[in-house]
N, C-alpha and C positions, 0 to 999 in steps of 0.2 A: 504493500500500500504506500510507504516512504516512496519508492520508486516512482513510482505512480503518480502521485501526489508531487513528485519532483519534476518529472517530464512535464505535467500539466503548466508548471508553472514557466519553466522553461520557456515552453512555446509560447507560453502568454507575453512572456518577455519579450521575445521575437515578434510575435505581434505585433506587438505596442513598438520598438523599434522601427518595424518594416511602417509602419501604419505612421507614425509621425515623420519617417522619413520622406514617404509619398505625399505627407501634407506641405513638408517644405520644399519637396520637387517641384510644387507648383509655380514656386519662383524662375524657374528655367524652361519648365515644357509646360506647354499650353495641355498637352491630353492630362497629365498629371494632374494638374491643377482642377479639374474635372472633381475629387476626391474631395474640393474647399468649396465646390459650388454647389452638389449633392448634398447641403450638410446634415440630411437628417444620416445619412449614408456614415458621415467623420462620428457625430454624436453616439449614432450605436455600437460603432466599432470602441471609444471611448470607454461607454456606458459595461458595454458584455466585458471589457477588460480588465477596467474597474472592480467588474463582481468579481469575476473568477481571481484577480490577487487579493482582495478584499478577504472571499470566503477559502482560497488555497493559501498556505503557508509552506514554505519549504526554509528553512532555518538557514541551510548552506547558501541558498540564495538571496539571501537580503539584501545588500547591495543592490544585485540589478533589480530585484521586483519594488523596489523604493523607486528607482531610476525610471521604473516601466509605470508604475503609480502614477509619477510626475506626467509622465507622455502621455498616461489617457487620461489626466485631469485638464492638460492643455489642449486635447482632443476637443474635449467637451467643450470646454471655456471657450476656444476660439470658435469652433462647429455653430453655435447658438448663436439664430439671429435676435441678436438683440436688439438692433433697432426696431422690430417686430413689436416690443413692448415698449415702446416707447412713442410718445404724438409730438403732432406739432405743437411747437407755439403759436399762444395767441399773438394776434395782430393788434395794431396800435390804431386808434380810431382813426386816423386819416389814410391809414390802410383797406380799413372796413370800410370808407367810405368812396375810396377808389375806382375807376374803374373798371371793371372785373374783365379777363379773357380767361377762357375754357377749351380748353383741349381732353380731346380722348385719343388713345393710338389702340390698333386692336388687332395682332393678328389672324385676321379671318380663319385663316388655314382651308386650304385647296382641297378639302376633305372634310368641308364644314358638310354637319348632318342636319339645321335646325335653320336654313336662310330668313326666315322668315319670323323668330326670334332678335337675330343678331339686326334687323330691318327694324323690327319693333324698338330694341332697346337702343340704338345709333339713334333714330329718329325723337328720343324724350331726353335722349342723353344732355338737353341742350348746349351743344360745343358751338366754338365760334370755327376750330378747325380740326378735323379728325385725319390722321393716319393710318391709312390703311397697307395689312403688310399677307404676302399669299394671297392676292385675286388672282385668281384663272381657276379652271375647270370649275368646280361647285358654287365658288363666289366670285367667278367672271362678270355678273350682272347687278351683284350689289352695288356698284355704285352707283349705275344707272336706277335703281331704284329709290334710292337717296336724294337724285338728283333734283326734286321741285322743293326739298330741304336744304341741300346742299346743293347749289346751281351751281356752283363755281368747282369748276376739278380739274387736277389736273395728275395726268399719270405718265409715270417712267414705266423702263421695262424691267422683267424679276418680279413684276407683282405689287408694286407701294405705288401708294397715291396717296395723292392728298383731298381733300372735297371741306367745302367751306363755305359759311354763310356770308363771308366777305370777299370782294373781288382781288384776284390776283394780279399787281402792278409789274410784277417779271416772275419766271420761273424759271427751272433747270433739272436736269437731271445730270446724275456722276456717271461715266463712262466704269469707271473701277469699282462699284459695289452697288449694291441695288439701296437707293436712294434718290428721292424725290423732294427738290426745294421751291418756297415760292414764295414770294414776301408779300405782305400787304400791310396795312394802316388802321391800327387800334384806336382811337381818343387824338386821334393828330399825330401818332407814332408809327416810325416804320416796323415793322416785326417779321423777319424771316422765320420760318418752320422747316423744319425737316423730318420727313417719316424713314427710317431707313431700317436696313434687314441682314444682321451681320451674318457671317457662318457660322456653324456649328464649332466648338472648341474642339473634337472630334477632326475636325479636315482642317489641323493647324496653318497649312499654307495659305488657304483661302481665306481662313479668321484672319493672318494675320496683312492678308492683305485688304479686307475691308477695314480694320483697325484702324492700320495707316492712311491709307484712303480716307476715310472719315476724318480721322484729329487733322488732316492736312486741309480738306474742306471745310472744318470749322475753323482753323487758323487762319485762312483766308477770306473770311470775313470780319464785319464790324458791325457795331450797332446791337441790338436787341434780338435774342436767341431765343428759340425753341428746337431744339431734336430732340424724338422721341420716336420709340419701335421697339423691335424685337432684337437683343443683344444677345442672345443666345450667354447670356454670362449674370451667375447669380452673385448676392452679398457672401464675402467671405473668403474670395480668391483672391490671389495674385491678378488675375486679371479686372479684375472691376476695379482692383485700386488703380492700378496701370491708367484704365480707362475714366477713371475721375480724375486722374492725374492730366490724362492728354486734354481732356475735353476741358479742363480751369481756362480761363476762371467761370462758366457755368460751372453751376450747381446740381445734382444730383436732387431731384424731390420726393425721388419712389424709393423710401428707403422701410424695408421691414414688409412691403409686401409681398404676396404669394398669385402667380400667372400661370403655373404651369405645373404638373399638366390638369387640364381642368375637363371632368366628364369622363375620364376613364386612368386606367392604375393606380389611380387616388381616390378614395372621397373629398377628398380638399385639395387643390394646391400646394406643391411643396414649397416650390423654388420661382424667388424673383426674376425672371426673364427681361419683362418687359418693363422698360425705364420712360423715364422724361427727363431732362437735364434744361435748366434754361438760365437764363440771365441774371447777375443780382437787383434789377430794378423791378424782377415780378417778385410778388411776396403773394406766400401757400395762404389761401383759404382752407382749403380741402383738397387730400390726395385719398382717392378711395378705387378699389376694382369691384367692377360688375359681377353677374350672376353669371352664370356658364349658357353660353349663347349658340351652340353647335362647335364651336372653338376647341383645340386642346390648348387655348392660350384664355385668358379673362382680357377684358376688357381694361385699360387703367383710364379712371377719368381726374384732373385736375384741374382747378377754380381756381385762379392768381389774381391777385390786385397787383396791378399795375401803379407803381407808384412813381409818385411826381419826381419828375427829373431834374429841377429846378434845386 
C-alpha cells in the first residue's frame, strides 16, 4: 500500500509539473496557450491535484508534493475568471446624462439553427451598430432581413459586416483578415467601428497573422474607436494580454463574460470569445450577453456614454 500510495503521488507531482508547465508554454506557443483560455479545463486539473496531494501522503516525498501543492494552487488562482465577479463602475452624472451609442457584435455562425430568433433579438437589441461575424450558408440572409432596421450595411468578404441605424460617411475592408470598417457620426463625432473575425488559436499561422493585421489596422488610425467580434481568444492567456497590449490605448469592456459555446457541450457558456474594445472617451453603461439565438456564440450587447470631449 506505501508503494502504492507512493507512485500515486508521484505522478500527481508530475502532473502538477507537466500541467503548470503547459500553462507557462503559453507564453511562446499560441496552441499551448489554448490550456489559459479553456480555464474551467486549468481549474480542474488544479482542483483533482489538489485532492489527490491533499488526501495522499507519501513522507519520502514532501519536498516535491509541497512544490506540486504550490503549482495547482497557482492553477486554480490564475484559471478563475475573476473578472467574472466582478461589475462595473458607476458613472458620474454627466456621464448618465451623455449621449449614449450601442453596439452589439454576434457571431451568427454558418450553422445557425434558430434565424428567426437571432432576427427577433438583433431587431429589440436597440444598437446604433451591430457586427456581424459567419454570414453565408444558414445566415446569408440575415442581414437582409435586418435591413428596414438597419438600412445602412455594409459587408466585406469571410463573412462580417456591419448594419447600422446610422449612415456610413466611408468604409473599408482589410485584405489580411476578415474585417469590416466604416465610420460614421455620433452627437457631432466621428466614430469608426470595426467587426472582425480572428482564427482559431489552433491554426497558429493564421491567428497570428490576423493578430498583426489587426493591431496594424488599428494603429493606423485616429480618433474615436470601436472593434468588436469574434477573437477566438479567452480571459487568462498569454494571448489576450498580448492583444490588450497591441490594441492600447482602447480598452477592453467585455471583461468576465461567457460567449461560447452556447446551445450545445455546455449548458452555459464557458469561455469569453467575443470582445469589444473601444476608446477612453466612451464610458460603460452596460456590458451584458444575450440569450442563445441558434448561435454556438451569444450575443455581446454594450451601452456607452459618450463623453464630452471638451
Amino acid at each position: 500500500m506505501s508503494l502504492m500510495r507512493a507512485l500515486i503521488v508521484f505522478l500527481t507531482i508530475a502532473a502538477a509539473f507537466g500541467a503548470a508547465g503547459l500553462a507557462l508554454a503559453g507564453a511562446v506557443s499560441i496552441r499551448a496557450d489554448i490550456f489559459n483560455i479553456a480555464w474551467p479545463l486549468k481549474v480542474l486539473a488544479g482542483l483533482a491535484i489538489l485532492a489527490v496531494l491533499l488526501l495522499v501522503r507519501a513522507p519520502a516525498q514532501r519536498v516535491g508534493r509541497l512544490a506540486a501543492i504550490a503549482c495547482a494552487a497557482g492553477l486554480v488562482l490564475t484559471g478563475v475568471p475573476w473578472p467574472m465577479l466582478t461589475s462595473h463602475g458607476g458613472l458620474t452624472g454627466a456621464e448618465q446624462a451623455a449621449p449614449g451609442f450601442t453596439v452589439v457584435t454576434f457571431n451568427a455562425w454558418a450553422s445557425n439553427s434558430d434565424l428567426d430568433s437571432a432576427e427577433r433579438w438583433l431587431r429589440a437589441a436597440g444598437a446604433d451598430v451591430i457586427a456581424l461575424q459567419e454570414i453565408g450558408l444558414n445566415t446569408s440572409e440575415l442581414p437582409q432581413r435586418l435591413i428596414d432596421a438597419y438600412p445602412f450595411q455594409h459587408r466585406c468578404r469571410w463573412g462580417v459586416r456591419l448594419v447600422s441605424t446610422h449612415p456610413f460617411s466611408l468604409t473599408g475592408c482589410s485584405d489580411q483578415l476578415p474585417a469590416a470598417w466604416a465610420r460614421l457620426v455620433i452627437d457631432g463625432r466621428e466614430v469608426t467601428v470595426t467587426s472582425v473575425h480572428l482564427a482559431r488559436p489552433l491554426s497558429p499561422s493564421w491567428y497570428r497573422v490576423h493578430s498583426d493585421a489587426l493591431a496594424d489596422l488599428m494603429a493606423s488610425r485616429s480618433g474615436l474607436q470601436v472593434v468588436m467580434g469574434d477573437f477566438n481568444t479567452g480571459e487568462g492567456g498569454f494571448l489576450m494580454a498580448r492583444q490588450d497590449n497591441r490594441l492600447s490605448p482602447l480598452i477592453r469592456v467585455t471583461r468576465g463574460l461567457r460567449t461560447w459555446p452556447s446551445g450545445r457541450l455546455s449548458p452555459a457558456p464557458l469561455l469569453g470569445i467575443d470582445h469589444v474594445w473601444a476608446s477612453e472617451d466612451f464610458a460603460v453603461r452596460s456590458v451584458m450577453t444575450g440569450p442563445h439565438i441558434g448561435s454556438d456564440h451569444r450575443p455581446v450587447r454594450v451601452d456607452f456614454a459618450l463623453r464630452d470631449d471638451g
